[in-house]
C-alpha positions as CSV (number, residue, x, y, z in Angstrom):
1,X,0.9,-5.6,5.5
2,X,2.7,-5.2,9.0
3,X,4.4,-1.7,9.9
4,X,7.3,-0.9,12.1
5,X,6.8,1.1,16.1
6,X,5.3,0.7,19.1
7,X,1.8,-0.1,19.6
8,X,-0.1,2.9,21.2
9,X,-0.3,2.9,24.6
10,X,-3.1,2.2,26.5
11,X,-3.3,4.4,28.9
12,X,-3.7,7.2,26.6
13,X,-7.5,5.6,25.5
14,X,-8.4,5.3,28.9
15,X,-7.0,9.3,30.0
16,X,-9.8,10.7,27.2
17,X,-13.2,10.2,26.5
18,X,-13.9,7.4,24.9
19,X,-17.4,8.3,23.3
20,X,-15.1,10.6,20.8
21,X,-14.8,7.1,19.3
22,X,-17.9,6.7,17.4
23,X,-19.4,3.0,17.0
24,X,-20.5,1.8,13.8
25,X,-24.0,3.1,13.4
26,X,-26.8,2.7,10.9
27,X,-25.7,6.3,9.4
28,X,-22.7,4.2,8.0
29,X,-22.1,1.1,5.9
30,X,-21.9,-2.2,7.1
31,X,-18.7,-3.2,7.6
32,X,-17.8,-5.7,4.3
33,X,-15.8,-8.2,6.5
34,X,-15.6,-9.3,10.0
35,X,-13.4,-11.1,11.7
36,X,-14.0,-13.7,15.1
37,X,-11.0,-14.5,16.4
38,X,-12.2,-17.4,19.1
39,X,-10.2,-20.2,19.0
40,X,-10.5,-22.1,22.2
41,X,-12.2,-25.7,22.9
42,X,-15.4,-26.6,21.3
43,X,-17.8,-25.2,23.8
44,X,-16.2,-21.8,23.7
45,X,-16.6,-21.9,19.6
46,X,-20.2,-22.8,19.6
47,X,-20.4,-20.1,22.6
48,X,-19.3,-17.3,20.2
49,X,-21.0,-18.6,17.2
50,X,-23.9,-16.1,17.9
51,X,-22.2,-13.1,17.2
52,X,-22.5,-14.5,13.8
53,X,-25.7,-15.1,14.5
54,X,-26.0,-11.6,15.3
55,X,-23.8,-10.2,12.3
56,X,-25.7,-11.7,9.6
57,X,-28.7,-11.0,11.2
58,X,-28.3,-7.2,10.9
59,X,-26.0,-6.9,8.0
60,X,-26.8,-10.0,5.7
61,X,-24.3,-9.3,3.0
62,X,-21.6,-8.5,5.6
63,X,-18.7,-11.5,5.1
64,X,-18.4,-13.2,8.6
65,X,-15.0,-15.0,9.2
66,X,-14.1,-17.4,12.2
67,X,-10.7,-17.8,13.5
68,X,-10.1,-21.3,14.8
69,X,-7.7,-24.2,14.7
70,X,-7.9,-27.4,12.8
71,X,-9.9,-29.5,16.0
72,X,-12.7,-27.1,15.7
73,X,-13.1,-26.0,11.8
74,X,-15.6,-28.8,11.5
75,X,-17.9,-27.3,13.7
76,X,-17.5,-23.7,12.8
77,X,-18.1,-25.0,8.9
78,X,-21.1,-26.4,10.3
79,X,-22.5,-22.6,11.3
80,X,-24.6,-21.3,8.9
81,X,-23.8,-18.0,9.8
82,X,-20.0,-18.2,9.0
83,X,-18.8,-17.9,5.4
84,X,-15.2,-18.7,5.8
85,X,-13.3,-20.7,8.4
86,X,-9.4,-19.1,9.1
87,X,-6.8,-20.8,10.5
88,X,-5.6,-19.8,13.7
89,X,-1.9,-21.4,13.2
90,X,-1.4,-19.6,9.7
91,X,-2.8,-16.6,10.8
92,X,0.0,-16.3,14.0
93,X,3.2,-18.1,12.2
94,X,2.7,-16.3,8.3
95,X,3.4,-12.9,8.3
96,X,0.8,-10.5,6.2
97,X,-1.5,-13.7,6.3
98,X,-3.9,-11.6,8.7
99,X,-3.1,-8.5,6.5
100,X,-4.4,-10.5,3.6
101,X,-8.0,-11.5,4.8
102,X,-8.9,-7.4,4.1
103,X,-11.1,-7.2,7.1
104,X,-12.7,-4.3,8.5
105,X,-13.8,-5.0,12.0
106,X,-11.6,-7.3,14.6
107,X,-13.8,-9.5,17.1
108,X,-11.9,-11.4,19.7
109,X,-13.9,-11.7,22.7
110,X,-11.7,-13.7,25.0
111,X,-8.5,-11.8,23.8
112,X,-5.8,-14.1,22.7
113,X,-2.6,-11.9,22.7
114,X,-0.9,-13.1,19.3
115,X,-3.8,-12.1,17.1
116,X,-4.7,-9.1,18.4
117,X,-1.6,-8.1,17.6
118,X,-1.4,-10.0,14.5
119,X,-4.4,-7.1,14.0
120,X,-3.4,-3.9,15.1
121,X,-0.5,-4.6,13.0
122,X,-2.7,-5.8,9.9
123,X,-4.5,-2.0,10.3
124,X,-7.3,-4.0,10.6
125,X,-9.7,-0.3,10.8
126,X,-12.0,-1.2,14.1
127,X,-10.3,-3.7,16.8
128,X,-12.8,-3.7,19.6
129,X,-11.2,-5.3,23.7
130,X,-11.8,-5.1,26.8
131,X,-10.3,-2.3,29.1
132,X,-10.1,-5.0,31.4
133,X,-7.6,-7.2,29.3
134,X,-4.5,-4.7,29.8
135,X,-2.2,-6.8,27.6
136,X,-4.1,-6.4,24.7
137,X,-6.4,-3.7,24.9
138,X,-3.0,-1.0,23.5
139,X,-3.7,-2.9,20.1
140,X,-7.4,-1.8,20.4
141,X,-9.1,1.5,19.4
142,X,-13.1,0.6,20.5
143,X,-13.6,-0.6,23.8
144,X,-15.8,-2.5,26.0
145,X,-15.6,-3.2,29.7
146,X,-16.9,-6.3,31.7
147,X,-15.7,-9.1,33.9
148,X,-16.4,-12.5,33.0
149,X,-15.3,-13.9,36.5
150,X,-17.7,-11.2,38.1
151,X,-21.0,-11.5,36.0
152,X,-24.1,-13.8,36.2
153,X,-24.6,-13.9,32.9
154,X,-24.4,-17.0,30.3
155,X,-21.3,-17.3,28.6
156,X,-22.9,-16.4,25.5
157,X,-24.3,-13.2,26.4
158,X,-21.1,-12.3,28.1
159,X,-18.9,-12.9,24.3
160,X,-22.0,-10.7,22.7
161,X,-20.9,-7.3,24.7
162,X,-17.9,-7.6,22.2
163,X,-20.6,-6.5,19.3
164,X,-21.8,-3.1,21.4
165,X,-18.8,-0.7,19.5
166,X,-20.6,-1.6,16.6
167,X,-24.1,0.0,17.9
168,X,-25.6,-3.5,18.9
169,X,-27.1,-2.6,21.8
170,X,-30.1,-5.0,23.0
171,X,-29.2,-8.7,23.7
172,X,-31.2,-11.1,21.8
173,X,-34.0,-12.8,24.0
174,X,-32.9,-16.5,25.1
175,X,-35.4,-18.4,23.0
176,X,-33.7,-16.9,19.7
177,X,-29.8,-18.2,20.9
178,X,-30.6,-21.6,19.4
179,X,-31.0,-19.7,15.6
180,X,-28.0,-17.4,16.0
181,X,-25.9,-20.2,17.1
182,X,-27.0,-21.8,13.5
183,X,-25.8,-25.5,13.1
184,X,-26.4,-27.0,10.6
185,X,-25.4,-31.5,10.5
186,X,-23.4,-32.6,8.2
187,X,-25.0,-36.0,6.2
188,X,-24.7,-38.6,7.8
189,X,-23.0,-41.8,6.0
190,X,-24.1,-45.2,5.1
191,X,-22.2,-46.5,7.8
192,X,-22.6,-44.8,10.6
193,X,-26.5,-44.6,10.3
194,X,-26.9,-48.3,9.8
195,X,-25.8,-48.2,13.5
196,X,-29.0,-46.4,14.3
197,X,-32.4,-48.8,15.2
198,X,-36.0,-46.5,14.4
199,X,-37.5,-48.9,16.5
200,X,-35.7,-47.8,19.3
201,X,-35.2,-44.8,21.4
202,X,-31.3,-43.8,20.3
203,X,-28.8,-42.7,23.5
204,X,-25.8,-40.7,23.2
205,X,-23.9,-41.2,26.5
206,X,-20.7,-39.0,26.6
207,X,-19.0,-39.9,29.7
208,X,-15.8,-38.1,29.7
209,X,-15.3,-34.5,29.3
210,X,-11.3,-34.1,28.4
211,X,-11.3,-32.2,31.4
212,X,-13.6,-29.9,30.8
213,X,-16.3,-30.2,33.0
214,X,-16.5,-32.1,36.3
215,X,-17.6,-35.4,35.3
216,X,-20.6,-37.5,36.4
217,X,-19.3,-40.9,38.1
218,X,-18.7,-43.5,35.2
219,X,-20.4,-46.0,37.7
220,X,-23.7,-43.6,37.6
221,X,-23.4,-44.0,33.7
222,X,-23.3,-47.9,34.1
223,X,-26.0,-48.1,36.1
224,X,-28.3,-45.7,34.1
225,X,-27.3,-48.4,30.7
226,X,-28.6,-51.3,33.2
227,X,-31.7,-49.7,34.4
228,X,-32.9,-48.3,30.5
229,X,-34.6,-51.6,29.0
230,X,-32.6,-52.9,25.7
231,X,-35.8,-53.7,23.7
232,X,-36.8,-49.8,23.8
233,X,-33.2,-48.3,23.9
234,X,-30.2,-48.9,22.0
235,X,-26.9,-47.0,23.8
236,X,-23.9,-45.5,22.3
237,X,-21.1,-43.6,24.0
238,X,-18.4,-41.4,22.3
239,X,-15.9,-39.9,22.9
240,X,-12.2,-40.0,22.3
241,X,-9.5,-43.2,22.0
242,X,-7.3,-41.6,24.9
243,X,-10.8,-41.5,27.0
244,X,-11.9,-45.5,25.5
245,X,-8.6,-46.2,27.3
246,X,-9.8,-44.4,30.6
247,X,-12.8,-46.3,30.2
248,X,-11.3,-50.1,30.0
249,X,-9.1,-49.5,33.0
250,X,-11.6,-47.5,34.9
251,X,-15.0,-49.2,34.6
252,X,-14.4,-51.8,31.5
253,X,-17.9,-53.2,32.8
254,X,-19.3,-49.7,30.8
255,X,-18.1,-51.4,27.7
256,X,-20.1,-54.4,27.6
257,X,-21.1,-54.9,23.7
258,X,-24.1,-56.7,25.0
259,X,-24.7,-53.4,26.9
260,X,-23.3,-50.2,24.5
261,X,-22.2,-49.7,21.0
262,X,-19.3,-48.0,21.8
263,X,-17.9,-45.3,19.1
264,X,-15.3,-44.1,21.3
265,X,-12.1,-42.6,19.1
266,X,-14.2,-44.1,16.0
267,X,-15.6,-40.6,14.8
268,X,-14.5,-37.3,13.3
269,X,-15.8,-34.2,15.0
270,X,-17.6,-34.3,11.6
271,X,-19.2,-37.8,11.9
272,X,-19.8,-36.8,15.9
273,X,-22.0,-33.8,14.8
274,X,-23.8,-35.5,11.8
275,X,-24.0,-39.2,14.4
276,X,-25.5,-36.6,17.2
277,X,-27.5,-35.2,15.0
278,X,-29.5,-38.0,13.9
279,X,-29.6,-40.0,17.6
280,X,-32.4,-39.2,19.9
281,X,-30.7,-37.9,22.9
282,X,-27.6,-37.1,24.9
283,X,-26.1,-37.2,28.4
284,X,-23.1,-35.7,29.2
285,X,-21.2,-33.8,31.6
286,X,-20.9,-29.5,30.7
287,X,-18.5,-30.3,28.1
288,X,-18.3,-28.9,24.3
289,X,-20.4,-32.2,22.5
290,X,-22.9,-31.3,25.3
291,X,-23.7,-28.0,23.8
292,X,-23.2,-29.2,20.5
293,X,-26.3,-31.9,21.0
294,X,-28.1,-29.0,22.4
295,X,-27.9,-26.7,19.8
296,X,-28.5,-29.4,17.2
297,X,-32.1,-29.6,18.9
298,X,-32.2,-33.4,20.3
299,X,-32.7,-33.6,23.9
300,X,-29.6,-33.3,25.5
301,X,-29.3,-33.2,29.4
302,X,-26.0,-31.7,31.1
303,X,-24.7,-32.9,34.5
304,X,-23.4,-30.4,36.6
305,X,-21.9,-29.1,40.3
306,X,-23.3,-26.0,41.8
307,X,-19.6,-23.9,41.1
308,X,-19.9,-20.4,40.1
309,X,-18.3,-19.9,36.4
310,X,-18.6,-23.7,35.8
311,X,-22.3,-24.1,36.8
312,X,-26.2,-24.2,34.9
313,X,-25.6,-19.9,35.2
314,X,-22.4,-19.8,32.9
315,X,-22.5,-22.9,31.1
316,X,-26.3,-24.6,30.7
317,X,-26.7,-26.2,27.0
318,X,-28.5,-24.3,24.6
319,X,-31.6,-25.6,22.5
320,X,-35.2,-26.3,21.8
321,X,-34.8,-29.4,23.7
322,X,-31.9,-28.7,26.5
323,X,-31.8,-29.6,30.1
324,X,-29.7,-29.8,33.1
325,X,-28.8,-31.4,36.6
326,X,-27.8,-29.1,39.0
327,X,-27.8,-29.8,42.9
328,X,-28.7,-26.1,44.8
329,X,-25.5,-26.0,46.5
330,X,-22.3,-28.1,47.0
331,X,-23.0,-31.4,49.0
332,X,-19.8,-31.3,50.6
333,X,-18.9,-27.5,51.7
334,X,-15.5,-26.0,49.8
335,X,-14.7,-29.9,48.1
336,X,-16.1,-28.8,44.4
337,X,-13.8,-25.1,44.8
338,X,-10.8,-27.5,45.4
339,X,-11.6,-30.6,42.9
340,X,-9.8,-30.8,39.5
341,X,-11.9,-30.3,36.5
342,X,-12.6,-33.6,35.0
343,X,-13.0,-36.0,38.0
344,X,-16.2,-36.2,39.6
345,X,-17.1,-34.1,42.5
346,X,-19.3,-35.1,45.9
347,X,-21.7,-32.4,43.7
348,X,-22.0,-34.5,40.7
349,X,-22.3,-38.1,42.5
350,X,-25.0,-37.0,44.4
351,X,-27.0,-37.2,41.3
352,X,-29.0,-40.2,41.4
353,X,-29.0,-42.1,38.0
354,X,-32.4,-42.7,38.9
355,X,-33.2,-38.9,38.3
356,X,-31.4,-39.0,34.7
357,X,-33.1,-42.4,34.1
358,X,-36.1,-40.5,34.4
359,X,-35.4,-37.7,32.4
360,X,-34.2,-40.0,29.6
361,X,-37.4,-41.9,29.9
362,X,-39.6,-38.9,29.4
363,X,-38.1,-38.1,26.4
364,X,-39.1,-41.7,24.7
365,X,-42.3,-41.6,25.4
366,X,-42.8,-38.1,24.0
367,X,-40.7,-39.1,21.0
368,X,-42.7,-38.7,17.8
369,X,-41.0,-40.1,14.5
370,X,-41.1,-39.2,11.2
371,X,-38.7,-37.2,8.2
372,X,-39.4,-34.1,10.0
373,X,-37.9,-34.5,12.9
374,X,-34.5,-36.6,11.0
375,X,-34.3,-33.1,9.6
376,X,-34.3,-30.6,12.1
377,X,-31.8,-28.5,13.6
């Protein structure tokens, strides 16, 4: 149901006290429905997937919805934490659609403008946003205030502040972010996991990053494929037909079939998750099927400049098995600040492949076989 006026103005919240607006404590009910409106690129999803996490840890019967768009539903279907994946298109273009999901508490921790008011105008009872976010915080009535440009913290810890209106008050500790995040693979089918050898150490290389993250050379990634012996290491690089392309004008030597298996614009975010899954480790860039390796709980190594908001501090993968490059500071003084995202950056080809040959090395000769690890997560 929508209703006619103004929204509330927000000045009026921030004039009074806000602590006259109670949170949701443990004297009341759990909320029966809660909505997460997140619906960004992949790594942003799996970045708010913990206040799921969270949710259902403290109020298991609560309903936990997710907004996002058709790219990402696979992987928020893939969270064990969320019951229901929502549309983000039907929810903005159908009127009464967000009326109609009954929900009790409004979560949208990087505020997109449409839904929140798609909220305030659904009566949706608790809206929580940030005082900082003036164009959307007059459709709010519980409040939070923090800068994400302005804080060291992880990205994830920074999307869990959203939860403190509702009287979550400690962060979790970082060794439990890989449970609340709560992925769970998809099976993997016949095809696809014929293309897996057990008698050899399986390599996901993901060189491109859709502009996500600033790249590591495609020339590093060839030379860590020649250096990694083919009798103990079969290589497979995804990624998307649009970044294939890249590829074969690029570095079409990165290619080779006698060299990589190459999925590229092959797989479904679905296959991708349930392939990633199953393979024994990953390189990439910071880029969203980085931290989706990492929180499946292979070993997955990011690449990555020293740049505040884009570095190790904001954006390091998440998992029982997760690593990162990172050089101290930039290698070339203000070029990283003024590089495009995507490209590499002096930062990123000053990583040897020598260092990540070595990384990827390790991992083979500690890998131990066997249905248990094929299972976990």
């Amino acid at each position: 149901m929508t209703f006619a006026g103004s929204p509330p103005n927000h000045r009026r919240y921030i004039s009074h006290k806000l602590p006259r607006i109670s949170p949701l404590g443990t004297e009341k009910p759990a909320p029966r429905r809660v909505l997460i409106a997140h619906p960004f690129a992949l790594g942003d999803v799996l970045s708010a997937l913990p206040i799921a996490g969270m949710l259902k840890r403290r109020w298991p019967l609560t309903e936990v919805l997710f907004v996002g768009t058709p790219y990402s539903r696979p992987l928020i279907e893939c969270c064990v934490h969320v019951d229901r994946y929502v549309d983000l298109p039907e929810m903005i273009d159908t009127p009464g659609a967000l009326a109609a999901l009954e929900a009790d508490v409004f979560l949208n921790p990087y505020p997109d403008k449409r839904l929140v008011k798609r909220a305030w105008q659904a009566r949706i009872p608790i809206r929580v946003g940030n005082l900082r976010r003036i164009k959307t915080i007059r459709y709010c009535n519980r409040f939070v205030s923090y800068s994400r440009a302005h804080s060291d913290r992880h990205t994830i810890f920074i999307n869990l502040l959203c939860l403190k209106p509702l009287g979550f008050d400690a962060a979790p500790a970082a060794a439990d972010l890989s449970e609340l995040i709560g992925l769970k693979a998809p099976p993997l089918d016949a095809r696809l996991s014929a293309e897996l050898m057990p008698d050899r150490f399986n390599l996901v290389l993901h060189p491109k990053s859709g502009g996500e993250g600033r790249e590591w050379p495609l020339q590093s990634y060839l030379e860590l494929a020649r250096r990694l012996p083919q009798q103990r290491f079969k290589i497979f690089l995804t990624g998307t037909a649009a970044e294939r392309l890249a590829l074969e004008q690029q570095c079409p030597d990165l290619l080779a079939p006698e060299l990589v298996t190459s999925l590229m614009g092959q797989l479904t975010l679905r296959e991708f998750i349930a392939f990633v899954h199953r393979a024994d480790g990953f390189v990439a860039s910071g880029t969203g099927p980085l931290h989706i390796a990492a929180a499946l709980g292979i070993p997955a190594l990011g690449i990555y400049p020293p740049l505040r908001d884009i570095d190790p501090l904001r954006w390091a993968p998440i998992g029982r098995r997760a690593e990162y490059l990172c050089l101290p500071q930039c290698a070339v003084a203000g070029t990283c600040a003024s590089s495009p995202m995507g490209p590499p950056c002096p930062c990123t080809a000053a990583i040897e492949a020598a260092s990540v040959v070595a990384r990827v090395e390790a991992w083979q000769a500690g890998l131990r076989r066997g249905p248990e690890a094929a299972d976990s997560a």
